[in-house]
C-alpha positions as CSV (number, residue, x, y, z in Angstrom):
1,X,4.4,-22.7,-10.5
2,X,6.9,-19.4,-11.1
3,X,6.0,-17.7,-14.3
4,X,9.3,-15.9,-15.4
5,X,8.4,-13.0,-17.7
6,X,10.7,-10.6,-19.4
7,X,12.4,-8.7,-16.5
8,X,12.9,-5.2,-19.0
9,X,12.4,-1.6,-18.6
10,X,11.7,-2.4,-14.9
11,X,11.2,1.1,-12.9
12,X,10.4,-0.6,-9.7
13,X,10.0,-3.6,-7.7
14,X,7.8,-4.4,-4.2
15,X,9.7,-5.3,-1.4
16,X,8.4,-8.5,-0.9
17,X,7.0,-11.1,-3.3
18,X,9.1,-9.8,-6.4
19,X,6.9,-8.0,-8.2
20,X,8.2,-5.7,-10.8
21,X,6.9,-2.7,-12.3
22,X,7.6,-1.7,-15.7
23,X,8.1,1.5,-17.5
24,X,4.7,0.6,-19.7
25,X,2.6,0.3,-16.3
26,X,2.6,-3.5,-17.2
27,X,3.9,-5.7,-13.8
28,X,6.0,-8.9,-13.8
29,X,6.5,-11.5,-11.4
30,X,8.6,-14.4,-10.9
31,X,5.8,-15.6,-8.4
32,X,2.5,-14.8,-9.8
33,X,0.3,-13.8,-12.8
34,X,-1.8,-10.9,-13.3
35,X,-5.3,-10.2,-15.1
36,X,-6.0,-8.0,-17.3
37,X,-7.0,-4.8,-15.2
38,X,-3.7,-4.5,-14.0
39,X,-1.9,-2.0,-16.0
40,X,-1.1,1.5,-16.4
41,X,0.5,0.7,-12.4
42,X,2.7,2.8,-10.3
43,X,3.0,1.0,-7.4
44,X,2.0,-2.5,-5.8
45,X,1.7,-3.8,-2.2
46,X,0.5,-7.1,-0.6
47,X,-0.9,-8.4,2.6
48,X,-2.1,-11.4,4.3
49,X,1.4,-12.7,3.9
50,X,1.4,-11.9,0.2
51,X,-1.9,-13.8,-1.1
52,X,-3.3,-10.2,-1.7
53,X,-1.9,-8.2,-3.9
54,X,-2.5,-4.4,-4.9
55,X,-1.5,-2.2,-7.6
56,X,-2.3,1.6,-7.6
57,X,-2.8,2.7,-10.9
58,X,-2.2,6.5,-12.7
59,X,-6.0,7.0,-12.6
60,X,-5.9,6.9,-8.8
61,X,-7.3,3.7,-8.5
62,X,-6.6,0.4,-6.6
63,X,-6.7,-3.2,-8.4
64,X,-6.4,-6.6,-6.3
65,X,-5.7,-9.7,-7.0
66,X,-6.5,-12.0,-4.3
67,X,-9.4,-14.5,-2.9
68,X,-11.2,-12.1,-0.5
69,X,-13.9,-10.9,-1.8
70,X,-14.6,-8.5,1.1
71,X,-11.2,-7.1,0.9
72,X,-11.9,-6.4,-3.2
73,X,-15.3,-4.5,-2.5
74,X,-13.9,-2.2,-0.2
75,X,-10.6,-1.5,-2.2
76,X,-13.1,-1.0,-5.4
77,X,-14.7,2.0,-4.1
78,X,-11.2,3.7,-3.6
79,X,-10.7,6.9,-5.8
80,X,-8.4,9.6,-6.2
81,X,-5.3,7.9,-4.3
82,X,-1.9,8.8,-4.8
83,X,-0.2,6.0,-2.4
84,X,-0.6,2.8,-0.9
85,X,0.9,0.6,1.9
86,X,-0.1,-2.8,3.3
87,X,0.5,-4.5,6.1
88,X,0.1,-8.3,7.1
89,X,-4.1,-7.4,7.4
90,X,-4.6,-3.6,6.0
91,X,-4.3,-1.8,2.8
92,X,-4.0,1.9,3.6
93,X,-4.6,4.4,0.7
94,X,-3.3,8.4,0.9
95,X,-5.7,10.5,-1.0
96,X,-5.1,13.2,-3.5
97,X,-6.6,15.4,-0.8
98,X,-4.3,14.6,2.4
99,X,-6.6,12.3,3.6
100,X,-6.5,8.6,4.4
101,X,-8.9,4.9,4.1
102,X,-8.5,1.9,5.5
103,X,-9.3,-1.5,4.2
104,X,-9.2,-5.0,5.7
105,X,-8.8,-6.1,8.9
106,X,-7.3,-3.1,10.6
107,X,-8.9,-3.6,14.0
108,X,-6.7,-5.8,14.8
109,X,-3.7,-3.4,15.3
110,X,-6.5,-0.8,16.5
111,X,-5.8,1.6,12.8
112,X,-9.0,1.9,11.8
113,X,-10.0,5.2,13.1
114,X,-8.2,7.6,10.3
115,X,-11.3,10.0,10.0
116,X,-9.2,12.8,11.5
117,X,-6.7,12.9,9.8
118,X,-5.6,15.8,7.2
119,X,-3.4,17.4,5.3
120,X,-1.2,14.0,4.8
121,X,1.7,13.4,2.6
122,X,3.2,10.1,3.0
123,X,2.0,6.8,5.1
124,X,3.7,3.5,6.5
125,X,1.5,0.9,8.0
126,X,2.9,-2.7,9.6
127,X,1.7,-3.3,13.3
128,X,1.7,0.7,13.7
129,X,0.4,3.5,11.5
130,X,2.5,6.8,10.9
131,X,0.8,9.5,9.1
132,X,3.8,12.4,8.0
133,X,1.6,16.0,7.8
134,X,2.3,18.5,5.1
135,X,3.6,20.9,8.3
136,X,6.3,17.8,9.0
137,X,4.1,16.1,11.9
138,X,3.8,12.8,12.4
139,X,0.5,11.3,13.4
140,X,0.3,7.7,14.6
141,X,-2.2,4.9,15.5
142,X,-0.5,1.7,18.3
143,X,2.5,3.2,18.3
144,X,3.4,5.6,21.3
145,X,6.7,7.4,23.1
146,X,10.3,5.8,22.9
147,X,8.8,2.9,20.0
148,X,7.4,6.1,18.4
149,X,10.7,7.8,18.2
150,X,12.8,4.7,17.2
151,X,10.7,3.9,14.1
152,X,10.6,7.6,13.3
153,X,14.8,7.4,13.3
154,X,14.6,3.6,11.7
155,X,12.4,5.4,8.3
156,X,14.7,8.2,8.3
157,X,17.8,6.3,7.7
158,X,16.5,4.4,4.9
């Protein structure tokens, strides 16, 4: 069943599955409850249709709540991250140090291979994966040409 908490102070809310953030750290949901390691949160994500969730904390670390424990060993060994974004099967993490990881299934829309990339400030991920370089490059895994170029303009509008 919902759980309707107190909807306060909120400083952000995921784009899906209604998931607030508030000014504490501390999330809310109208959906879904939360342990106790999630606080002190900045940002949350969730994939696999929302039954995994994520929430980057100020330390740098990732916390999950979900039912795959594969998916929670990789994400547990995450460090030093400064963003997240997930799509239906891959949590991507941007490092303090311009680099990116990869968890979950990401084979499947070929975005696994991240090794070379460097020097990265911001990341989207859905069936695609755009890196944005500190020089204002884009680099970008199954997504080529004129699609390229159209979800380039698409992010640049919102």
């Amino acid at each position: 069943k919902p759980v309707y908490l107190d909807w306060e102070d909120i400083v952000a809310v995921s784009d899906e599955d209604m998931i607030g953030i508030k000014a504490d750290g501390t999330v809310v949901s109208t959906k879904y409850t939360f342990g106790e390691d999630w606080h002190d949160i900045v940002s949350v994500c969730s994939m696999y249709y929302g039954t995994v969730k994520f929430g980057l904390r100020r330390d740098g670390t990732v916390v999950f709540e979900g039912d795959d424990a594969n998916l929670a060993s990789q994400v547990s060994e995450w460090h030093d991250i400064i963003a997240i974004d997930a799509s239906s099967f891959a949590l991507v993490g941007l490092k303090v140090d311009g680099t990116v990881v990869i968890a979950g299934d990401g084979r499947v829309y070929q975005q696994s291979d991240v090794s070379g990339w460097h020097d990265i400030v911001a990341i989207n991920v859905d069936v695609y994966l755009l890196g944005l370089k500190a020089d204002g490059t884009i680099v970008a895994r199954n997504l080529r040409g004129e699609a390229l170029y159209e979800k380039i303009a698409e992010l640049l509008a919102r």
